[in-house]
VEXDREN-2710 file (C-alpha; in Angstrom, 1 decimal):
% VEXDREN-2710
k/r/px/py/pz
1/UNK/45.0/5.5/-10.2
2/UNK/44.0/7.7/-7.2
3/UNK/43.4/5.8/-4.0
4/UNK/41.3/6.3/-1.1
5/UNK/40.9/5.1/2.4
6/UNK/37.4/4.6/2.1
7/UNK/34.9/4.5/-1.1
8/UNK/31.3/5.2/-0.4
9/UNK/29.0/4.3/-3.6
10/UNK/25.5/6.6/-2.5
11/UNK/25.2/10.2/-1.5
12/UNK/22.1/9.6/0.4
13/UNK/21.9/10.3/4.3
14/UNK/22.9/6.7/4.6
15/UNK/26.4/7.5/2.6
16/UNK/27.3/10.5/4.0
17/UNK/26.6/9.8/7.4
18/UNK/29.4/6.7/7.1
19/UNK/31.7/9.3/4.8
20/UNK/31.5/11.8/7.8
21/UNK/32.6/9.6/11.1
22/UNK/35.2/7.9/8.4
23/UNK/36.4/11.5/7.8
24/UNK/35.8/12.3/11.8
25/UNK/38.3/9.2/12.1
26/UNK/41.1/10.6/10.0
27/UNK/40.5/8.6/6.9
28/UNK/40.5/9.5/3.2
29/UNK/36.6/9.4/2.0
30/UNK/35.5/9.7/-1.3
31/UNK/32.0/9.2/-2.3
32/UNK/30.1/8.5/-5.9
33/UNK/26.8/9.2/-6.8
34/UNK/25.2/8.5/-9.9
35/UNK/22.5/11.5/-9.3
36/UNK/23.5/15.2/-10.1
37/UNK/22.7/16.3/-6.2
38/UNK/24.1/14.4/-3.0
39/UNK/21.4/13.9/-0.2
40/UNK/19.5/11.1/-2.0
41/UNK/15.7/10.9/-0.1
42/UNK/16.2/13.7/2.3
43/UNK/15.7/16.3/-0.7
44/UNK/12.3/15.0/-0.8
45/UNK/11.3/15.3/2.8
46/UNK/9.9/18.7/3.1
47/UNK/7.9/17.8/6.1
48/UNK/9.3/17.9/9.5
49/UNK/11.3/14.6/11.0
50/UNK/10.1/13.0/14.0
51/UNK/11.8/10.9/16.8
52/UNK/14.5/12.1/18.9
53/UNK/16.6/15.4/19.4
54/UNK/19.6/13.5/18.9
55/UNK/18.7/11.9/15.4
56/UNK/17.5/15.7/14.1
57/UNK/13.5/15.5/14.9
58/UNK/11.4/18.6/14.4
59/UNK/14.0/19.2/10.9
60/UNK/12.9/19.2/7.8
61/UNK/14.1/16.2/5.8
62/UNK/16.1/18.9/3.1
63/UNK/17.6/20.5/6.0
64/UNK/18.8/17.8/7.0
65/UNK/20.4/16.9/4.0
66/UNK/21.7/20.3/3.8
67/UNK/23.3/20.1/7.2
68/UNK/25.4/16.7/6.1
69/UNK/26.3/18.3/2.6
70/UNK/28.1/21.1/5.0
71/UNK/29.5/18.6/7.1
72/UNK/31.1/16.4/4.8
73/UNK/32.8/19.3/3.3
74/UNK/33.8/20.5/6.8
75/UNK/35.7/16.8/6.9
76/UNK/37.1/16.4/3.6
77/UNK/34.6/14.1/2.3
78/UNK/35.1/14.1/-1.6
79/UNK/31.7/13.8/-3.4
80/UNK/31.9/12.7/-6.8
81/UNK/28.7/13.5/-8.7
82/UNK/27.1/12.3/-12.1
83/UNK/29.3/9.6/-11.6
84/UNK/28.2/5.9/-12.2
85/UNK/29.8/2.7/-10.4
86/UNK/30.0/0.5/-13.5
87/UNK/31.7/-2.5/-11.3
88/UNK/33.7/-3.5/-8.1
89/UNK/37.0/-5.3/-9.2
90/UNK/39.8/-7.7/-7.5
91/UNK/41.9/-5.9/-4.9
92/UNK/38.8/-3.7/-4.4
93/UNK/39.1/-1.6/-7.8
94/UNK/36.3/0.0/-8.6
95/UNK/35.2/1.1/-12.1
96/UNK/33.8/4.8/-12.7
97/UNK/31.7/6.4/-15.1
98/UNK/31.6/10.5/-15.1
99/UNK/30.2/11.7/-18.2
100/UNK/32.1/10.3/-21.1
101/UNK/35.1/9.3/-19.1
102/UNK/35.6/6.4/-17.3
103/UNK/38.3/6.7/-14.2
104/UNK/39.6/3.6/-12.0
105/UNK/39.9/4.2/-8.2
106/UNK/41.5/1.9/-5.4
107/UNK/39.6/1.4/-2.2
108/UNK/41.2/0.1/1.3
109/UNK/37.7/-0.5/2.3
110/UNK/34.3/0.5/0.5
111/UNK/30.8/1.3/1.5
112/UNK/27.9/0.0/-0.5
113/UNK/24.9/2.8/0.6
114/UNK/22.7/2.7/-2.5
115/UNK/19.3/3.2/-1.4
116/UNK/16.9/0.5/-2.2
117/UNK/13.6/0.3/-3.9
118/UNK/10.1/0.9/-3.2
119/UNK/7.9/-2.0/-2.7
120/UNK/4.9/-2.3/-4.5
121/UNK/2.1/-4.2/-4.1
122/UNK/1.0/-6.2/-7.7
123/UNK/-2.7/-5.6/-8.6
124/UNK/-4.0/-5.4/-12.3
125/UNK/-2.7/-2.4/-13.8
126/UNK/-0.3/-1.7/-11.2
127/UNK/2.4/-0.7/-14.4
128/UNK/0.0/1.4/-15.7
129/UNK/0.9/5.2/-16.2
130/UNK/0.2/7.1/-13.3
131/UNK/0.7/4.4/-10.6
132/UNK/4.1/5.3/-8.4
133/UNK/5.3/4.8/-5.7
134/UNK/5.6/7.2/-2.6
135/UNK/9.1/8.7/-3.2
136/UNK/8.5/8.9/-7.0
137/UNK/5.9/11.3/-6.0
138/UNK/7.9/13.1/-4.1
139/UNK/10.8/13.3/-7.1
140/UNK/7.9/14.8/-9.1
141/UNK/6.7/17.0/-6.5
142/UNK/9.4/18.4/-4.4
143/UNK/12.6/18.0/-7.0
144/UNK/10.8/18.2/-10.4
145/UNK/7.9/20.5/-9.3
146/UNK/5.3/18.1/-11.0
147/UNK/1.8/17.7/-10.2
148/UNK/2.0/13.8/-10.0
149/UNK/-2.0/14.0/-10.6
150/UNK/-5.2/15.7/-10.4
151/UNK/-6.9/13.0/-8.5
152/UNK/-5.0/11.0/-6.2
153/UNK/-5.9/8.1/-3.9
154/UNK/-2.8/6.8/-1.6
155/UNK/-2.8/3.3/-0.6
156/UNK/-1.5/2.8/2.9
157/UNK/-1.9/5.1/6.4
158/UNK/1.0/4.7/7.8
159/UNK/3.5/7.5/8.5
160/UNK/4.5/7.5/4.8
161/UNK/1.4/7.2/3.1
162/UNK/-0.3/9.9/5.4
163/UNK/2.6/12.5/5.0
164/UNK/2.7/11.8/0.9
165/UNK/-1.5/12.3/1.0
166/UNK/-0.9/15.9/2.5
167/UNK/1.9/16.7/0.5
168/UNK/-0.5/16.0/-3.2
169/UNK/-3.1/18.2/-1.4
170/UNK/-0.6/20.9/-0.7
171/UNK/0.1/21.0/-4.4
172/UNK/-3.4/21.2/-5.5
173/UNK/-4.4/17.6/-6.1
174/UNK/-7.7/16.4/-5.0
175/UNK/-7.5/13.5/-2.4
176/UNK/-10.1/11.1/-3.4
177/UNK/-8.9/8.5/-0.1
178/UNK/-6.3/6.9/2.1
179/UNK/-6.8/3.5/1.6
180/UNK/-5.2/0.8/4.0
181/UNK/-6.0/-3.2/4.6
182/UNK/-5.4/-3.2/8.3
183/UNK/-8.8/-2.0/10.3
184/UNK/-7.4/1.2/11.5
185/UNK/-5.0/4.1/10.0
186/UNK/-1.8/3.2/11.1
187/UNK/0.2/6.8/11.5
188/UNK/0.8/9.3/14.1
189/UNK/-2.3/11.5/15.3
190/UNK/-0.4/14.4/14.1
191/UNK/-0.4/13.2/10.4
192/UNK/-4.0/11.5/10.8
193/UNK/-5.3/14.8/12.0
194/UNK/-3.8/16.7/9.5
195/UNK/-5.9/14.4/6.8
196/UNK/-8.9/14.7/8.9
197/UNK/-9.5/18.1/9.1
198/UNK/-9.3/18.5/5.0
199/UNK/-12.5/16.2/5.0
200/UNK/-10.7/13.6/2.7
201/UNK/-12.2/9.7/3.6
202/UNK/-9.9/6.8/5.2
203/UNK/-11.0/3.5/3.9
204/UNK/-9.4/1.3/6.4
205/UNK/-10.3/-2.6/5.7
206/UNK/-9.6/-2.1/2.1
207/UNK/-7.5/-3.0/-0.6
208/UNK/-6.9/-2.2/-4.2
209/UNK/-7.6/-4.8/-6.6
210/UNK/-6.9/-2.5/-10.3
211/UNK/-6.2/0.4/-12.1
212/UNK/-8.8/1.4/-14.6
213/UNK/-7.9/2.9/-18.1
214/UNK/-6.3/2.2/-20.9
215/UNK/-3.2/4.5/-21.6
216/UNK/-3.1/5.7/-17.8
217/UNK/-4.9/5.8/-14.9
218/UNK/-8.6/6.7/-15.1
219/UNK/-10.0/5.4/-12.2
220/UNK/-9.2/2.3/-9.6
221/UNK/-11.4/-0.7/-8.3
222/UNK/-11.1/-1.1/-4.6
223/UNK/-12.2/-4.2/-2.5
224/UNK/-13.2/-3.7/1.3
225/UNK/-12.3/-6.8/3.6
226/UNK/-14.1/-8.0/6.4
227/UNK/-13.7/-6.3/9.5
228/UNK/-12.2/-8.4/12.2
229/UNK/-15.1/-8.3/14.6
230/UNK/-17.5/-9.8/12.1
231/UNK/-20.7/-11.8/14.1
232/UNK/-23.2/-12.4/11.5
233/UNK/-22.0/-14.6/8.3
234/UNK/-24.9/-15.1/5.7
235/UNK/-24.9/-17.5/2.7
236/UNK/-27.1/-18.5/-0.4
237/UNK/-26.9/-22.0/-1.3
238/UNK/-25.9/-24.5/1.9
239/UNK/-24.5/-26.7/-1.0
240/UNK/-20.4/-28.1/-0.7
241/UNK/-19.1/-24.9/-2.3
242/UNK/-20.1/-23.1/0.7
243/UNK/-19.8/-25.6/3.3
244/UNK/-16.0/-25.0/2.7
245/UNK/-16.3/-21.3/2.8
246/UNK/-17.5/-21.3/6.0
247/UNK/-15.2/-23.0/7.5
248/UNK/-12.8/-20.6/5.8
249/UNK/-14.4/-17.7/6.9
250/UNK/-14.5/-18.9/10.4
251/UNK/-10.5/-19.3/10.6
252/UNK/-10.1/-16.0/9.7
253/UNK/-12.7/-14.5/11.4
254/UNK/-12.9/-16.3/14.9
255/UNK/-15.8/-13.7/16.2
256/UNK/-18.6/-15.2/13.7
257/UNK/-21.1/-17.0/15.9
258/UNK/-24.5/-16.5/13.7
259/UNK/-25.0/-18.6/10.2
260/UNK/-27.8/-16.9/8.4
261/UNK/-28.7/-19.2/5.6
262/UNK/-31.0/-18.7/2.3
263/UNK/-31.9/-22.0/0.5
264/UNK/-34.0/-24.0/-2.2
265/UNK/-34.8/-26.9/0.1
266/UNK/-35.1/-27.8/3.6
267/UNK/-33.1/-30.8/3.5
268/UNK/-30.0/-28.9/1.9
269/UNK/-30.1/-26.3/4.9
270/UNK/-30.6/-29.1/7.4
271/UNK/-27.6/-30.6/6.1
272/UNK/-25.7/-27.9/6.0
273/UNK/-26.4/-26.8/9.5
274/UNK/-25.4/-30.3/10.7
275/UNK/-22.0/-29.8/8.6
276/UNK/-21.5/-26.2/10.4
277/UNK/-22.3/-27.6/13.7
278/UNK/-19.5/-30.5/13.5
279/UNK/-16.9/-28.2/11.9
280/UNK/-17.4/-25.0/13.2
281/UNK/-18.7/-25.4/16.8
282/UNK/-18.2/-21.4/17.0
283/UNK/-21.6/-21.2/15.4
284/UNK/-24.2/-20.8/18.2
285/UNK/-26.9/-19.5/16.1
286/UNK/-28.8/-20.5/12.8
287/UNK/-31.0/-18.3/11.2
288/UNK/-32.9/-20.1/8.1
289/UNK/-34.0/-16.9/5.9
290/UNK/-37.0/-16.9/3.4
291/UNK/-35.8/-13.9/1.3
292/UNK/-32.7/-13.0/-0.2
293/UNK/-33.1/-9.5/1.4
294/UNK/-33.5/-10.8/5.2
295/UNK/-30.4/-13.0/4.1
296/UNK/-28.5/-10.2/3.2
297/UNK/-29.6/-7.7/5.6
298/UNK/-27.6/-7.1/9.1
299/UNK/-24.9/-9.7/7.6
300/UNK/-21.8/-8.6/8.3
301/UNK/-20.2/-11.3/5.6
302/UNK/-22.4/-12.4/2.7
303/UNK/-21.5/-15.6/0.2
304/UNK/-23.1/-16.9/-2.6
305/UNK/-22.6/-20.1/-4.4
306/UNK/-26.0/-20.7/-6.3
307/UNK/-26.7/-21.4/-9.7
308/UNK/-28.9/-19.1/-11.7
309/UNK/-31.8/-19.9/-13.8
310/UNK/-31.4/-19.3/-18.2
311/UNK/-33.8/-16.9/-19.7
312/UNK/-31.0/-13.8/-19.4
313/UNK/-30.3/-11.4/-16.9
314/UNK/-33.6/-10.4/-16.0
315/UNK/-34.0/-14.0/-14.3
316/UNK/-30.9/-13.2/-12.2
317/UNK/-31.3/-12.7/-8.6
318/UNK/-31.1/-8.9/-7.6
319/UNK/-29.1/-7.3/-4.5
320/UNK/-30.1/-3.5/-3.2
321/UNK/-27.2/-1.7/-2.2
322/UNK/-29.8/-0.4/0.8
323/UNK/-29.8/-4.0/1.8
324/UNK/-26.2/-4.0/2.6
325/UNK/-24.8/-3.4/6.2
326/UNK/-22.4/-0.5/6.2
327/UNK/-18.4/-2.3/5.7
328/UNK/-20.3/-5.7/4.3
329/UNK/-18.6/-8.0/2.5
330/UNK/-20.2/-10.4/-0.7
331/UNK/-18.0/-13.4/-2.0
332/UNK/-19.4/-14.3/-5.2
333/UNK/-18.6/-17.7/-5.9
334/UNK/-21.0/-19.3/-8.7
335/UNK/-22.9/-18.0/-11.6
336/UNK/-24.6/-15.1/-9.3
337/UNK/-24.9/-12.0/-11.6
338/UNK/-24.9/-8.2/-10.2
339/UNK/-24.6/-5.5/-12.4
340/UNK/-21.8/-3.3/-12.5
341/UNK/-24.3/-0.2/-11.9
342/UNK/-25.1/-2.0/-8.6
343/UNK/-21.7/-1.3/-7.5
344/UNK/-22.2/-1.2/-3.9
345/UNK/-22.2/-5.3/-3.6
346/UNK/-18.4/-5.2/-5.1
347/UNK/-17.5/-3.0/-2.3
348/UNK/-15.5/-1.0/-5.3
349/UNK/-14.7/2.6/-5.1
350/UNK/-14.9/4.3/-9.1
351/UNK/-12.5/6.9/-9.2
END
C-alpha cells in the first residue's frame, strides 16, 4: 500500500494550489481526480481573470491552469487521473478506483478540494432539457465544443452571468436577454459594455418564473418586479383582499405615497381609504378613478381583486398593453381574466 504525505482528492485550481506549497514544503503529494484532465474550472475560463497581479489577473483562466499543471510537475506533485475516491477509511485509508482496478493508499494528512455545485434557482421547468447552469455551458462550449443553444437568455448580470452571455455570442448563439431581479446589472463596466455594444437587452427587475416546451426548452415566461422607487400604487376592488395587499406592497416598497383606486361603490372606496389612511400613513394621496384605463395608467404597481360578471369572456374586463407604464407591475388576485395574447399585463417575455 503506497503512502503519501499528503492526499489531495480534486485537480482543480483549488487542489493543485494546496498540492504545490505542500510540495514547496518538502512533503510527498499525490493528488486524484476523477476527470480525465487536471485544472477542474480554469479549462473553462477562456476570458481573461481579473483582480490583482499577484493572484494572475489579466490571464486567461486555461492559462492559468496550464501554468499550475507545470508547476506541480516542477514539485513532484503526483496526479492521478480517471481515478475515483470510492471512500475515506480509519487511519486515513483512502479507497481508489482507476479504470477497472481498485488501489488502497495511506494518507498522513488529506485534502478534500472537490469543487462544489452550481446553484440553481427552482422555477417550473427548471429540469427541463436545455436549462444549465453557467459552467455546464462552458463544459459544452469551451471543452466539448458544443453549441449549448441557438437562442439563449442568461439569468443573472453579474460577473458570471455577463462573461457566459458573451461567450454563447462568440459561438454563434443568439442572445435573446440578460435577465437579473436586482434593479441594476450587477458586473464590471468592462463585461456590461461588452454586452451593450452587441445590442442584446438587460432586463434588470426581472425574474424567471418557467421554461416552456415539452421535450426541451422552447421558450421561457419571465416576470418583471417592481422597481424600488415605485410612487403610484393602483387597485380595482377596495374590498379586504386588497386592503391587505396594500399594506404588503407598502412594506416592500416604502416610496409609494399615491393610492389610485377603481371601484363599484362609493362607500367601499371610502372605506378603504380610511383603512389605508390608519395602516399605511405613507399614503398622502388618493385618487378615486372612474375608468379602468385612468386606473391603470401612470401606475407604477397595479392590483386587482374583483370579481367578474358570467356570460363568458367577452364580459371580462379588458387591459391595453398601451395603458401600461413602461416596468408596471399587475398582481392578479381574483377571477380577473386577460388573455394570453395580451401578454404585456403578465410582464412575460415569449422566447
Amino acid at each position: 500500500m503506497k503512502r503519501y504525505e499528503l492526499i489531495v482528492i480534486g485537480a482543480g485550481p483549488a487542489g493543485l494550489s494546496a498540492a504545490i506549497e505542500a510540495a514547496k514544503a518538502g512533503m510527498e503529494v499525490a493528488v486524484f481526480d476523477e476527470n480525465a484532465g487536471p485544472g477542474g474550472q480554469l479549462f473553462k475560463q477562456i476570458h481573461k481573470f481579473f483582480g490583482s497581479k499577484e493572484h494572475d489577473a489579466k490571464m486567461r483562466g486555461f492559462r492559468i491552469g496550464q501554468k499550475l499543471l507545470a508547476e506541480a510537475e516542477e514539485y513532484g506533485v503526483k496526479v492521478f487521473l480517471n481515478a475515483v475516491v470510492m471512500g475515506i477509511y480509519d487511519q486515513k485509508e483512502v479507497l481508489v478506483k482507476v479504470e477497472n482496478e481498485v488501489h488502497h493508499y495511506k494518507g498522513d494528512n488529506i485534502v478534500i478540494a472537490t469543487g462544489a455545485a452550481e446553484n440553481m434557482i427552482p422555477f417550473k421547468g427548471w429540469n427541463k432539457p436545455g436549462v444549465m447552469g453557467a459552467g455546464a455551458s462552458q463544459a459544452l462550449m469551451h471543452l466539448q465544443g458544443v453549441k449549448p443553444g441557438n437562442k439563449v437568455m442568461v439569468v443573472g448580470s453579474g460577473n458570471v452571468g455577463l462573461i457566459v452571455a458573451f461567450q454563447v455570442m462568440q459561438v454563434g448563439c443568439e442572445l435573446v436577454a440578460v435577465l437579473d431581479a436586482a434593479p441594476r446589472v450587477g458586473g464590471y463596466g468592462v463585461h456590461i459594455a461588452k454586452i451593450t455594444r452587441t445590442g442584446a437587452p438587460f432586463l434588470v427587475s426581472h425574474t424567471i418564473i418557467e421554461a416552456k416546451g415539452e421535450e426541451k426548452v422552447e421558450g421561457t415566461g419571465v416576470k418583471a418586479l417592481a422597481r424600488e422607487d415605485a410612487k403610484v400604487l393602483g387597485i380595482v376592488g377596495p374590498g379586504f383582499i386588497n386592503n391587505v395587499t396594500i399594506e404588503t406592497f407598502a412594506a416592500l416598497r416604502p416610496t409609494l405615497d399615491t393610492l389610485k383606486i377603481k371601484g363599484r361603490g362609493r362607500a367601499a372606496i371610502d372605506r378603504c381609504i380610511e383603512y389605508v389612511k390608519e395602516k399605511c400613513p405613507q399614503f398622502k394621496n388618493f385618487i378615486v378613478c372612474d375608468t379602468l384605463e385612468e386606473c391603470v395608467r401612470d401606475s407604477d404597481i397595479m392590483s386587482f381583486a374583483t370579481s367578474t360578471p358570467t356570460g363568458g369572456q367577452d364580459t371580462y374586463p379588458w387591459i391595453e398593453p398601451e395603458w401600461i407604464k413602461p416596468e408596471g407591475i399587475h398582481s392578479l388576485l381574483r377571477t380577473f381574466h386577460i388573455p394570453l395574447h395580451r401578454r404585456g399585463i403578465h410582464s412575460a417575455l415569449y422566447l
